[in-house]
C-alpha positions in Angstrom: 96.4 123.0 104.4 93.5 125.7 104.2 90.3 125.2 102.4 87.5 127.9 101.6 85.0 125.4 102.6 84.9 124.3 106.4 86.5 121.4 107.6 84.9 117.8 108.3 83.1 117.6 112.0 84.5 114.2 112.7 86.1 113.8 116.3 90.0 114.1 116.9 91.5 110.5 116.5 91.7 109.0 119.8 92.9 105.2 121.8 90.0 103.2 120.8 88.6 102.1 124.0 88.0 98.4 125.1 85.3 96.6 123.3 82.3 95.7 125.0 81.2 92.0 125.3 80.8 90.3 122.1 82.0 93.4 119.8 84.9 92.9 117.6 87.9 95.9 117.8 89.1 93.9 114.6 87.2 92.6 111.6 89.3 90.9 108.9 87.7 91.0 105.7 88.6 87.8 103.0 87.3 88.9 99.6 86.8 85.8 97.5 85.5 84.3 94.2 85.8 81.0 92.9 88.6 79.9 96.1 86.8 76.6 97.4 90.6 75.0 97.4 92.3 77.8 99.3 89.7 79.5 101.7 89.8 76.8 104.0 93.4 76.6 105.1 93.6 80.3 104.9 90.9 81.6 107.2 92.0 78.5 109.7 95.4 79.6 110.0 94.3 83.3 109.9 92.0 82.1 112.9 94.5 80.5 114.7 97.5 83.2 114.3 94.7 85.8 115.6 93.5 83.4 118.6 97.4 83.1 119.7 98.6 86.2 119.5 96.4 89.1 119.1 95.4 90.3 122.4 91.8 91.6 121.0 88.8 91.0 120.4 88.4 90.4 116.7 86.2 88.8 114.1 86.9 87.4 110.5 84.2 88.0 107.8 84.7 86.0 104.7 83.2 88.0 101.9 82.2 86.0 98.7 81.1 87.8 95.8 79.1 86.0 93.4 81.2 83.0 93.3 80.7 80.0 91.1 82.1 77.1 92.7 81.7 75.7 96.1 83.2 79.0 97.9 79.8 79.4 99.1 79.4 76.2 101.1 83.1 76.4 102.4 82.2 79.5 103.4 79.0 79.0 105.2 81.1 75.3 107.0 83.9 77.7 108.5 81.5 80.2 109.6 79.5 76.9 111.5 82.6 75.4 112.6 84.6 78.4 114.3 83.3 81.1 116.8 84.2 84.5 115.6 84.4 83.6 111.5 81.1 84.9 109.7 80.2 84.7 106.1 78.6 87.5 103.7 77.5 85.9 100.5 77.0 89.0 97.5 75.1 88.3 94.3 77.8 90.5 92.4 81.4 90.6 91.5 83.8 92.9 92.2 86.7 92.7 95.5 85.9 96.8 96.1 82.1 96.0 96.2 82.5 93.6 98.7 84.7 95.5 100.9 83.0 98.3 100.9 79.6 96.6 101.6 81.1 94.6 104.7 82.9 97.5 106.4 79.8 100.1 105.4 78.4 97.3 107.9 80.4 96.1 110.5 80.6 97.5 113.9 84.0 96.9 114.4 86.4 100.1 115.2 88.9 98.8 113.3 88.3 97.2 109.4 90.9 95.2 108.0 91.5 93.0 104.7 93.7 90.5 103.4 94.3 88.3 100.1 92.8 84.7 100.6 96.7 83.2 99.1 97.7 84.9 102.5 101.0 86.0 100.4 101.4 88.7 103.3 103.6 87.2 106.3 100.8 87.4 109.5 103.7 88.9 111.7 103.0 91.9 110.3 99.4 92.1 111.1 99.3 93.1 114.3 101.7 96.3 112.9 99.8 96.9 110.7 96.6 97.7 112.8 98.4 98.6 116.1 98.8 102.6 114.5 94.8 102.5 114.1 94.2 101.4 117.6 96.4 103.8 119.1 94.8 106.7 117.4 98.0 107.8 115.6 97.1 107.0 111.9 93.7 106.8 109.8 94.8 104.0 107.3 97.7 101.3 107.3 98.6 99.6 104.5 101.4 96.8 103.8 104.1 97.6 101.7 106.5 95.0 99.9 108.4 97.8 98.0 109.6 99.5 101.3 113.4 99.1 101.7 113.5 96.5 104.7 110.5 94.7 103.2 111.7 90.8 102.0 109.6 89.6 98.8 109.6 86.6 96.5 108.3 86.9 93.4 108.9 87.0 89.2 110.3 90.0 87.6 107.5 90.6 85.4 105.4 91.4 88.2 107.6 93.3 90.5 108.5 95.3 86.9 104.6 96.1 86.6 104.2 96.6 90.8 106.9 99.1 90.2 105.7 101.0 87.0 102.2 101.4 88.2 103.5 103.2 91.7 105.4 105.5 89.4 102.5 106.3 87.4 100.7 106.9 90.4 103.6 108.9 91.9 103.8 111.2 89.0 99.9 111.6 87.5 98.2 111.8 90.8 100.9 112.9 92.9 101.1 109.6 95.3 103.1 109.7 98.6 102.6 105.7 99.5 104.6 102.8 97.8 102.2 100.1 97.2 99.0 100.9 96.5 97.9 97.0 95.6 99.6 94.9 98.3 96.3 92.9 99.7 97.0 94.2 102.6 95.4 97.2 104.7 93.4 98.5 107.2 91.4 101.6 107.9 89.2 103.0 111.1 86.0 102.6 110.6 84.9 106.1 111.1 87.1 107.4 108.3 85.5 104.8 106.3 81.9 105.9 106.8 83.2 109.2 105.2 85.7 108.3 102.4 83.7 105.1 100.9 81.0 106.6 99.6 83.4 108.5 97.5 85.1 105.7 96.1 83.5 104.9 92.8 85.8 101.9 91.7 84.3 98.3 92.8 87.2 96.3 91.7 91.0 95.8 92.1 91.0 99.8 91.8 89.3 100.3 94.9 92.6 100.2 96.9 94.2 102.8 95.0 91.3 105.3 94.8 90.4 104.8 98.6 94.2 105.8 99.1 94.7 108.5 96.7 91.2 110.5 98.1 92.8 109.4 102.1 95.7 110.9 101.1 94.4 114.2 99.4 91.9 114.5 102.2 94.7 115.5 104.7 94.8 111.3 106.5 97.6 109.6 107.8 98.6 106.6 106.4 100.8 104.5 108.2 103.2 102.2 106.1 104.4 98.3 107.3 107.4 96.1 105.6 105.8 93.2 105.0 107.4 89.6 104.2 105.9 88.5 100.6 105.8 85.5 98.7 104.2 85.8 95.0 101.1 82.9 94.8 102.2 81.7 91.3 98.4 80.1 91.4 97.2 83.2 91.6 93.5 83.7 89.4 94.4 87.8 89.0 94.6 89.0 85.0 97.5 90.9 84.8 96.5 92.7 81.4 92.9 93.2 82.4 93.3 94.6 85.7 96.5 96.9 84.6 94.2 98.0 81.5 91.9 98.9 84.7 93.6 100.8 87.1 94.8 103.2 84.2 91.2 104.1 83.5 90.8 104.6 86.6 94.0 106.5 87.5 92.4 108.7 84.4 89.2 109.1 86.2 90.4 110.1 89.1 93.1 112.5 88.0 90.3 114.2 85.9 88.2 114.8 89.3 91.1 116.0 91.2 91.8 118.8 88.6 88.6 119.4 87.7 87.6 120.0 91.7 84.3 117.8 91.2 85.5 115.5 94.3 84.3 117.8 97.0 87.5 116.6 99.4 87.8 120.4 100.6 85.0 119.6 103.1 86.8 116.8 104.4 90.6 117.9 104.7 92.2 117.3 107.7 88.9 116.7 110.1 90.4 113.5 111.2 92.8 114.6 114.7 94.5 117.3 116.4 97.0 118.8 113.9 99.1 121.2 115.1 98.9 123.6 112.5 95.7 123.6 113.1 96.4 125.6 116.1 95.9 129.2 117.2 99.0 129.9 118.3 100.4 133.6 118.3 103.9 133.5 118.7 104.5 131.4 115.9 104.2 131.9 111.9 101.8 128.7 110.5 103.2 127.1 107.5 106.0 130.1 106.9 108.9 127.9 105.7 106.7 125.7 103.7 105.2 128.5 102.2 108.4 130.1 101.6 109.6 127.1 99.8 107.0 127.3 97.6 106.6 130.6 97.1 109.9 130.5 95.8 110.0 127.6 93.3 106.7 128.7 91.7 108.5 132.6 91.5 111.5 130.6 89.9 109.3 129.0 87.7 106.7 131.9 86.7 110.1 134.5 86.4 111.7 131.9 83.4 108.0 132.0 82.2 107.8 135.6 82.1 111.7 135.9 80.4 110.5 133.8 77.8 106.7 135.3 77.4 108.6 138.9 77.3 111.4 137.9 75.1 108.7 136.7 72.4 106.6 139.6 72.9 109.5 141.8 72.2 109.9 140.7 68.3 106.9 142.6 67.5 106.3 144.9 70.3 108.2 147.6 72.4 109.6 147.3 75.4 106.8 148.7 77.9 104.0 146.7 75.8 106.1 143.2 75.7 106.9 144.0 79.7 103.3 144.6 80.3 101.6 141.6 78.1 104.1 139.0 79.8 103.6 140.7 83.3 100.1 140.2 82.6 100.0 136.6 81.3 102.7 134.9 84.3 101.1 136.7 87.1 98.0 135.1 86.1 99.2 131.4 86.2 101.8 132.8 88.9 98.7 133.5 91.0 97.0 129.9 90.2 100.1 128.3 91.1 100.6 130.3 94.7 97.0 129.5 95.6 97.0 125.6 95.1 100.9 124.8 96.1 102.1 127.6 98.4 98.8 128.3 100.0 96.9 125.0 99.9 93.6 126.2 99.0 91.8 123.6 96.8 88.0 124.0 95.1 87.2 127.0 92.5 85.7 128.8 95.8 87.5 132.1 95.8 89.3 131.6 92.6 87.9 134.9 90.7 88.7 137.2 93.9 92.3 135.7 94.5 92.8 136.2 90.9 91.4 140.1 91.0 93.5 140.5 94.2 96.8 139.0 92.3 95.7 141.5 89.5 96.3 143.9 92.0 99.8 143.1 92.8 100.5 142.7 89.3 100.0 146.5 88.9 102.9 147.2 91.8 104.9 144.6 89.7 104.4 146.2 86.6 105.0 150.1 88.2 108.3 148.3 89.3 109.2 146.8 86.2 107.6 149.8 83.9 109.7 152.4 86.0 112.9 150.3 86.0 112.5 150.0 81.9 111.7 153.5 82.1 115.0 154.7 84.8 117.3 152.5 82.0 115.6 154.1 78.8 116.6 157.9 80.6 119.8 156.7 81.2 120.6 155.1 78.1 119.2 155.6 74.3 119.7 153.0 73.1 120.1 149.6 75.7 121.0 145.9 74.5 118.8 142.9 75.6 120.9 141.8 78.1 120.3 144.8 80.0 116.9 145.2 79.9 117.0 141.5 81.0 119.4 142.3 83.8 117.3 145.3 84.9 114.1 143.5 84.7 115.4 140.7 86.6 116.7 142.8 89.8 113.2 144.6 89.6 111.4 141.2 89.9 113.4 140.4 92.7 112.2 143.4 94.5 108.8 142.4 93.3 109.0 139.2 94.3 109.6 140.1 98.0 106.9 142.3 98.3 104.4 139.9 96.7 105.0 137.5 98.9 104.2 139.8 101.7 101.1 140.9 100.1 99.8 137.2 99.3 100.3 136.2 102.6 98.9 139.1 104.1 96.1 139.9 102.0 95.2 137.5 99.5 95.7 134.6 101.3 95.7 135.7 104.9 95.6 132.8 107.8 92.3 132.6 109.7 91.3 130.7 112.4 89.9 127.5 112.2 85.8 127.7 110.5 83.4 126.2 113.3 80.8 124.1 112.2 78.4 125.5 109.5 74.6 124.9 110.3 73.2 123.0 107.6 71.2 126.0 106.4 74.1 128.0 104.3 74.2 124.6 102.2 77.7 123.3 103.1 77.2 119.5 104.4 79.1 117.9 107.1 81.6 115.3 106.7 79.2 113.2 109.1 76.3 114.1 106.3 77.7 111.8 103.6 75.9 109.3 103.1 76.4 105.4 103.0 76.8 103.7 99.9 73.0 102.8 98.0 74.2 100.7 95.1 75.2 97.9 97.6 72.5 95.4 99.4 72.0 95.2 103.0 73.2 92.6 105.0 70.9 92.6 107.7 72.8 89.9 110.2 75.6 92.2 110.9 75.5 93.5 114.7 75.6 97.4 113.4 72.3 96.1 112.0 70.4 95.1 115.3 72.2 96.9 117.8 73.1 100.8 119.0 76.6 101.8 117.9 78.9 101.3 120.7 81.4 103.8 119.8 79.6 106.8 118.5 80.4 108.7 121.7 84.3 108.2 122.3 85.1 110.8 125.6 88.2 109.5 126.9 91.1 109.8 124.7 93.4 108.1 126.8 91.4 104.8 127.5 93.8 101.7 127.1 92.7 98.6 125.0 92.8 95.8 127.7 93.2 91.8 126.8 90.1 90.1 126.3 92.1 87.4 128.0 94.1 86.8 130.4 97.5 85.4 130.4 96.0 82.4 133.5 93.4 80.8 130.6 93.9 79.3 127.6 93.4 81.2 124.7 90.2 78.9 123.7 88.7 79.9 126.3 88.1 83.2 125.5 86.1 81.8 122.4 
């Protein structure tokens, strides 16, 4: 997918390397408010799954967010009583903001979070982050509507879990399943760049973080999970629905309206192949052909029924020339945001002037077909000069392909990094988050970043431990 702006600068994705002493490759993030019964036993059986089986370094931050009750103290106990649990206390509500604050934060690699109800089966933890570490995806997230996914749980909510993927699936054109499963991860240098984009700090967070991942050219790896609904659970089903649709508004508005600038960040995160310069070998030709031909379906019923209408009070040449006119306009629109892939209003007047200029060969094609059928016959029916226009469009067709592709739209190289002087920021340039305080006992706080300079793509994680100790001992 091309953009007119350059690309992000952000390194290719690579094997995280091991972790130096005392840095986490994992932090789990436990969002909480008002959970002084469950937070507990969740974050010590989340601290003992991780200490027996995951062969990393990790850390569990548990993330309260203005909470009224004795979640605080509980808190505060567990991050006393265990070695590698912290706590992050936030004067103001809101699960989003207090993601967002803790992973703007943390030095960990990789950022993780889960529901404190621990609904999510921990088998499928290590899956879910394993893609991350490897270098293979940008975000995982657990899914309980994939097919080999097992889930318990009432029919009302899997009717509304179901019904707000298909709203997302069909206003903002969503490729994942579950886009509120309390369950995800993300590397934290995609982080640094998508969060401050995320406006939601609430239970819409997830979805916006995924819809911008997803539009900004990430991978997002998916995991089955085993669920179990929490009938406990302190979640307002009509307030948070009520939500998310404003903010699936909000965010559909941005995307059409090009105000998110995601053309700057498409597809900086790893080598992609079509990124390549490679000679022998058409980029995107069958994609584009695909396209090119259900948009020339499309605009060619547009233009039968825009000429047909014209026709009641026009002649044929004018009604040919007005409909021309009108579908290779939107025919033109179409092309250069689903065939071509080029996002942003960059450009946009001089594609169009460009597709003006293939609309004249259409229209010398069309004009002198109407023309060649108006010598040969005084006096033709409607069918014909439907039949005649559409063999013309055909030929048309072909040969604007050929010229959108080759002239409108050509393929370039990949743009090198723009120096900050024409005005076009790096991906690295945008900045952190303001609206969210500080938390100034976080290692990214006191010391250098550890991973800012990954060289070796091919470093393999190694066990903080050794299979000779005993897993406390690592602690």
């Amino acid at each position: 997918m091309r953009t007119d702006s350059s690309p992000g600068s952000l390194p290719a994705r690579e094997h995280l390397p091991a972790a130096g002493a005392g840095t986490p490759v994992l932090d789990v993030v436990i969002p909480v408010y008002n959970e002084e019964k469950d937070l507990r036993p969740c974050v010590l059986r989340l601290h003992e799954h991780l200490t027996r089986t995951f062969p990393y370094a990790f850390r569990i931050t548990v993330a309260d967010n203005a909470s009224t009750d004795a979640t605080p103290y509980v808190a505060s106990r567990l991050a006393a009583d265990l070695d590698r649990v912290r706590s992050v206390r936030l004067e103001q509500k809101g699960r989003g903001r207090a993601l967002r604050t803790v992973w703007s934060a943390s030095d960990a690699p990789v950022l993780a979070y889960m529901d404190v109800d621990l609904s999510t089966d921990l088998n499928a933890l290590l899956p879910l982050v394993a893609p991350l570490i490897s270098g293979h995806s940008d975000l995982a997230i657990g899914s309980r509507l994939a097919r080999s996914s097992r889930v318990v749980r009432g029919a009302k909510r899997e009717f509304i879990s179901r019904t707000y993927n298909l709203i997302l699936r069909g206003s903002l054109q969503a490729r994942f399943s579950d886009a509120q499963c309390g369950f995800k991860a993300i590397r934290r240098d995609v982080a640094r760049v998508l969060l401050p984009l995320v406006e939601d700090t609430g239970w819409f967070f997830d979805t916006e973080m995924l819809v911008l991942a997803e539009r900004a050219g990430c991978r997002i790896h998916e995991v089955p999970v085993d669920w179990v609904d929490d009938p406990d659970s302190t979640v307002h089903i009509v307030k948070t629905a009520t939500d998310d649709l404003r903010g699936v508004w909000r965010v559909g508005k941005a995307l059409a309206t090009g105000s998110l600038p995601l053309d700057r960040l498409a597809r900086p995160f790893g080598d992609d192949p079509r990124d390549r310069d490679l000679t022998d070998v058409p980029q995107g030709l069958a994609r584009q052909l695909v396209g090119f031909c259900v948009v020339g379906v499309l605009s060619t019923l547009f233009y039968l029924l825009l000429y047909s209408g014209f026709r009641l009070f026009a002649g044929s040449q004018l009604a040919n020339a007005f409909a021309l006119l009108v579908s290779a306009v939107a025919n033109t629109a179409a092309n250069r945001r689903l065939t071509f892939g080029v996002r942003g209003r960059g450009g946009a007047v001089r594609h169009q002037a460009q597709g003006l200029v293939v609309f004249g060969i259409g229209l010398a094609l069309t004009s002198g077909s109407l023309a060649a059928l108006s010598a040969a016959t005084t006096d033709p029916d409607h069918s014909t000069e439907l039949a005649v226009l559409i063999a013309a469009n055909l030929a048309a067709t072909v040969l604007r392909f050929l010229l959108f592709r080759a002239w409108v739209f050509p393929d370039e190289p990949p743009a090198q990094d723009v120096p900050h002087a024409t005005g076009v920021p790096h991906a690295t340039d945008v900045p952190h988050p303001t609206d969210v305080p500080l938390i100034t006992d976080m290692p990214s706080a006191r010391h250098p970043d550890p991973y800012r300079d990954w060289s070796d793509a091919t470093v393999r994680l190694q066990p903080v431990r050794s299979a000779d100790t005993d897993p406390r001992d690592a602690r």
